[in-house]
N, C-alpha and C positions, 0 to 999 in steps of 0.2 A: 746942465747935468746936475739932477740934486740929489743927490740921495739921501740925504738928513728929510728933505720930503716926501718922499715916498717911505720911510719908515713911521715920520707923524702921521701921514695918510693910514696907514697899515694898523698903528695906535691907536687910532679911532676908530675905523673898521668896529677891532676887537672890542673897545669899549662897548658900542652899540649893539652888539650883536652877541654877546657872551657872555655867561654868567660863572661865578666863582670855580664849575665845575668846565668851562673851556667855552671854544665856538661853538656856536649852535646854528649855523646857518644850512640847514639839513635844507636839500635840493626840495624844489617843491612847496617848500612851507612857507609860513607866515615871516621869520627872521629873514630868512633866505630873499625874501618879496623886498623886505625893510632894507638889506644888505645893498640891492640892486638899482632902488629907491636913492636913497645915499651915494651909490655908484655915477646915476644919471646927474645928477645934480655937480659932482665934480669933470663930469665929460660938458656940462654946461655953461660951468669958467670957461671951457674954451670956443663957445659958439658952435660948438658941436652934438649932436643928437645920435641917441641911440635907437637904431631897429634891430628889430627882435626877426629871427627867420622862423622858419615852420616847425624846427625842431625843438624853440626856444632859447636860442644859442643869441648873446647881444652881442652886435658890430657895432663900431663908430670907425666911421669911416673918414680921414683926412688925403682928399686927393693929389696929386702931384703933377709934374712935369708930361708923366708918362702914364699909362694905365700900368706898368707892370707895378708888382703889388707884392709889398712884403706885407707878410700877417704876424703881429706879435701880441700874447697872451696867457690865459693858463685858464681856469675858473675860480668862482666866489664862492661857490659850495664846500660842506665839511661834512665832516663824521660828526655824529654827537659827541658831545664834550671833547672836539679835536683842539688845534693848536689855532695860534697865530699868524701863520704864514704863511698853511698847506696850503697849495692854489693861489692865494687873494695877494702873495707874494708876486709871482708873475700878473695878476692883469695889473696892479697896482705900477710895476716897473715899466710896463706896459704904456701906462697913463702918460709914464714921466717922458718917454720914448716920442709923444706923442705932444707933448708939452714944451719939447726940445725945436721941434719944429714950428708950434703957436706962430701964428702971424706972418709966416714965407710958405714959400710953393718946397716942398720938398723934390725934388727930381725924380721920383719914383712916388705910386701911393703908400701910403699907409692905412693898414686897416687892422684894429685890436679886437679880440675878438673874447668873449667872457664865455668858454662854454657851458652848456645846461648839465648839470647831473654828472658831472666826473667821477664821484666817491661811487655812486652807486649804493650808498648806506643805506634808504628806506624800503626799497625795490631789490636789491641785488643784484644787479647790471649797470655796471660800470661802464662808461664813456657813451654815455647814454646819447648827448647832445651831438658830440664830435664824428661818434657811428652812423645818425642819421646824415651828418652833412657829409661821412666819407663815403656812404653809398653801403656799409657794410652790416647794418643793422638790418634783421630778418624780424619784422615787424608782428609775426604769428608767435615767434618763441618768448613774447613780451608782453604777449595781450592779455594772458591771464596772472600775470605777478599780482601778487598784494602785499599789502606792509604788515607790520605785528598787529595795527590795530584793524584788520581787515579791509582797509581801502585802496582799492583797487590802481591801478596807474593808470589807467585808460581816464578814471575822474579824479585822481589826482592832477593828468597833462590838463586837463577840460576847467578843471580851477585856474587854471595860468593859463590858458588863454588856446593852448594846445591841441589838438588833433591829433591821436598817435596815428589814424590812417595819410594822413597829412606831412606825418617826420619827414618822408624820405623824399619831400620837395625841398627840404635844406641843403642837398645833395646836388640837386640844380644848379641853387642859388650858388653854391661852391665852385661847381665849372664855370660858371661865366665869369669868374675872377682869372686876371690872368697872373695868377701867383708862383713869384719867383723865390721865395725864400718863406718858412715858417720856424719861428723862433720863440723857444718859451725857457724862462726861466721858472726854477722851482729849489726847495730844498731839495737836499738829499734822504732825508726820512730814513738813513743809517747812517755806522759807525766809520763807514770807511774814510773819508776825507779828514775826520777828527782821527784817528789813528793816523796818520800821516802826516800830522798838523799843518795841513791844509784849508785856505778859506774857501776855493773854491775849486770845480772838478768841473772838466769836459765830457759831455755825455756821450759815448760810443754806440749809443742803441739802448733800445728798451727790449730787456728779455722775449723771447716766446714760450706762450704758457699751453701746459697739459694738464689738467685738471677734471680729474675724474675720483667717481664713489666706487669700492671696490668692497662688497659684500661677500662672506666669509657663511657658510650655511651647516652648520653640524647637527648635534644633534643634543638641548637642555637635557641635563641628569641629575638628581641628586648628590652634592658635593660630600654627602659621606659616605654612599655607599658604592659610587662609582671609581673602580681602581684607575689610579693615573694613565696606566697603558692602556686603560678599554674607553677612555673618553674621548670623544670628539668635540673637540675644544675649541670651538669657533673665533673667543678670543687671544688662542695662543697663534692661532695662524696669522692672525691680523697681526700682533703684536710683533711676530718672527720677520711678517712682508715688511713693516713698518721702519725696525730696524734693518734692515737690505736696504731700503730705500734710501734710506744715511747713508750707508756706505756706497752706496752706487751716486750718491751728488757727490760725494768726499772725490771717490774716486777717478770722476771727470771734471774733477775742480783743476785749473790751471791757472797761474798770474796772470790777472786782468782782466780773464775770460769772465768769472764768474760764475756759479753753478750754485741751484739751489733745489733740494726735497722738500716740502713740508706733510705732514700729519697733522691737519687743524680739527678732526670731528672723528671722533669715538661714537658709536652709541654700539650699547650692549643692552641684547636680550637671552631670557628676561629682567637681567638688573636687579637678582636678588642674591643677597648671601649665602646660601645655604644650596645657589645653585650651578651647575656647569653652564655657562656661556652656549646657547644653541646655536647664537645668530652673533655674529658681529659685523658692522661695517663701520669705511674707516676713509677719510678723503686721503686725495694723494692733489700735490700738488706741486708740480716740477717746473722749471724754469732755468730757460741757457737763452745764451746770446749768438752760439753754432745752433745750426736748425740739424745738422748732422748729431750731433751731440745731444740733442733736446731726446731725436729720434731714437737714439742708442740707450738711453736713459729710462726712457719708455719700453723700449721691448725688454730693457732687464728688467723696471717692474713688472711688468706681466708674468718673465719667468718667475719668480722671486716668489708672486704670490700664488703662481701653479705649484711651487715645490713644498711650499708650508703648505699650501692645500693637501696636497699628497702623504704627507709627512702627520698630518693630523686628521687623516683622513673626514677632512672636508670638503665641499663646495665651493668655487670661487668664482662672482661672476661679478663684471664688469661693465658702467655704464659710464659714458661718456657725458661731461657735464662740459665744457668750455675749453675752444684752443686762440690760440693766436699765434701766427708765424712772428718770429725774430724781425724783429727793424731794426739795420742798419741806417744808423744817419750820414748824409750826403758827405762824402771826403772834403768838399771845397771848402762847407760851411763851418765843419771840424778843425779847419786848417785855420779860418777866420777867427771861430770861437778860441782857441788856443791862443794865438795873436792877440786877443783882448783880454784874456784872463793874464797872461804873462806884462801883458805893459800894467795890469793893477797891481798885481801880486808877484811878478817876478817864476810864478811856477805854477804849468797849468798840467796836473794830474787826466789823464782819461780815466775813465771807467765804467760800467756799462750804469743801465739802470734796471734794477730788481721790480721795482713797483712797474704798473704800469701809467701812461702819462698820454694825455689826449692827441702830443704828438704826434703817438705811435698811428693813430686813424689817419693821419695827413700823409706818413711817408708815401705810399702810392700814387699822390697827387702832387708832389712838391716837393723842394730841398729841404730837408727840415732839420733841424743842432735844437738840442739843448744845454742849459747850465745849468748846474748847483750849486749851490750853498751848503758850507757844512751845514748839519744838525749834532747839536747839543748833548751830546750823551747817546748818539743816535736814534735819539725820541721823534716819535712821532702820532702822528692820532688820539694825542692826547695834550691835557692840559700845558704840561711841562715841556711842548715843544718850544723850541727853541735856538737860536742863533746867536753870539755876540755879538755884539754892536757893532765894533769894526771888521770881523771879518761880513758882515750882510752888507755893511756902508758898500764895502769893498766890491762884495760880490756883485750888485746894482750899479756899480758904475761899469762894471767888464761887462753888464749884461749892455746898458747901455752903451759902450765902445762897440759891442757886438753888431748893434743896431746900426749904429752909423756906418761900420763898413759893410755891413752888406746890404745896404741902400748903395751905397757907390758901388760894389760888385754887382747887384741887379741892375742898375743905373747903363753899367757899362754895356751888359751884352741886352737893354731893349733896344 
């Protein structure tokens, strides 16, 4: 168990693949290619080889004792100019998990798994790789994506070797694993574990998200000559739903639960000075870790934005962009995971996970835990991400304790 090497590994990673402005291993691309290049070659100190499945998802696989099969991993991919860690943290710890075992039969397999396209930065769909192999990826709602520079993902996958008609034989390849446990570490990408001067947290689940565009329809006027009561002000309605929406996550926020609103996209027409807002729309994007709660969150915005509608006598309509039900992770593995963060750090915090994490596609098929590492300020997706030194040492050897026992928990009940 080394953790001082898995952080050199992760050092160099970023070296090679980063420029002043952060990582640049953008899924799909040429760094991303070099990233994986670099990747193969450290799976090959071990006399081990990596295949690539239909989705473009890379396995190395070290067999055991038994066919049952714990999967441990994260992805190598980033946002542009992201961090250090995101992702390349878990498959890296991953390695070491895998390097622990070098040269004996483990009693159960192992198989590390680096998925394709997690960020979802060039395309917009997220868990690109992980979807295909959990069976959940709808392969029509993807075919016509393209990036800012007009390149299509059907020949961006066909550059790397891909077939998008193809993805959802990764999904295959997934069942015939008889997998007992799936395990990823990663940062936290927020502030919470650092506010409780925490190195590291037990993951309780990854939110379920509602995300939808909610378009506001009045009527552009002249801003001098239309009196405040006789305009239809498409952006005061957005602006009134937007604030509700605060108050409606505040107000279902409870300790540990977690509850989150966002408003990440404005646009207003026509976008001039001199004029009444005719048209506004505006995302909505909600997330909880109760599916009850997710649900109740949702029908208040809808009222919210019926009542500014009515109030400013506009339009309100609504279009559904993206859900995902709440994953709960496996009680046992939580129980495990807690157990190893406690023998490194003495105190193993729960807490859910805001973002979402490739995990979350496996819950259906497997036991799955996550861990975290603090983050630094609670940065993330950018340069300045970051860990201290001993609290990551730390966090990477609990992930590794993680490992070892729950190869002897899957061990037990093959």
């Amino acid at each position: 168990m080394d953790a001082k090497r898995v952080v050199a590994d992760l050092r160099e990673l970023a070296a090679r693949t980063s420029t002043p402005d952060g990582a640049q291993r953008l899924a799909w691309g040429p760094v991303w290619r070099e990233a994986r290049t670099w990747f193969k070659t450290k799976v090959g100190e071990l006399g081990l080889t990596v295949e690539t499945d239909p989705a473009g998802n890379n396995w190395v696989t070290l067999p055991g004792a038994s066919k049952k099969t714990v999967i441990v991993g994260s992805h190598l991919d980033s946002v542009p100019n992201g961090g250090w860690l995101d992702g390349c943290l878990g498959v890296m710890a991953a390695l070491e998990a895998l390097r622990m075992h070098a040269g004996a039969q483990p009693p159960v397999t192992l198989k590390l798994v680096d998925w394709a396209d997690e960020e979802g930065a060039r395309f917009g769909r997220s868990l690109l790789g992980s979807s295909a192999a959990s069976g959940s990826l709808r392969i029509e709602e993807v075919r016509g994506l393209k990036d800012r520079q007009g390149t299509t993902l059907v020949d961006a996958l066909a550059e790397n070797g891909v077939s998008l008609d193809r993805m959802l034989d990764a999904h295959h390849e997934l069942k015939k694993i008889e997998a007992g446990a799936y395990l990823e570490l990663h940062i936290e990408q927020g502030p919470v574990l650092e506010s409780m001067s925490k190195a590291s947290g037990v993951v309780l689940g990854t939110f379920g998200v509602e995300r939808h565009m909610i378009r506001f329809t009045g009527q552009a006027a002249h801003s001098g000559s239309t009196p405040i009561p006789m305009r239809r002000d498409a952006f005061l309605a957005a602006a009134q739903t937007a604030l509700e929406c605060r108050a409606i996550g505040l107000r279902h926020s409870k300790p540990g639960a977690g509850v989150v609103c966002t408003v990440g996209i404005v646009n207003v027409e026509p976008k001039i000075v001199t004029a009444v807002p005719g048209v506004c729309e505006i995302s909505l994007d909600q997330r909880a870790l109760d599916a009850g709660i997710l649900a109740a969150m949702l029908r208040e915005a809808h009222e919210a934005s019926e009542r500014a509608a009515r109030e400013n006598n506009v339009r309100v309509d609504w279009k559904d962009l993206w859900k995902i039900d709440p994953r709960p992770f496996d009680p046992a593995l939580l129980t495990l995971c807690e157990d190893a963060v406690r023998e490194e750090t003495g105190d193993a915090p729960r807490l859910p996970s805001g973002p979402l994490h490739d995990a979350a596609e496996m819950v259906p098929h497997m036991p799955v835990v996550m861990l975290f590492a603090v983050s630094s300020n609670g940065l993330s997706h950018c340069k300045e991400e970051d860990t201290p030194g001993p609290q990551l040492e730390a966090t990477i050897r609990a992930y590794l304790r993680l490992v070892e026992k729950t190869v002897a928990h899957v061990a037990r009940s093959a």
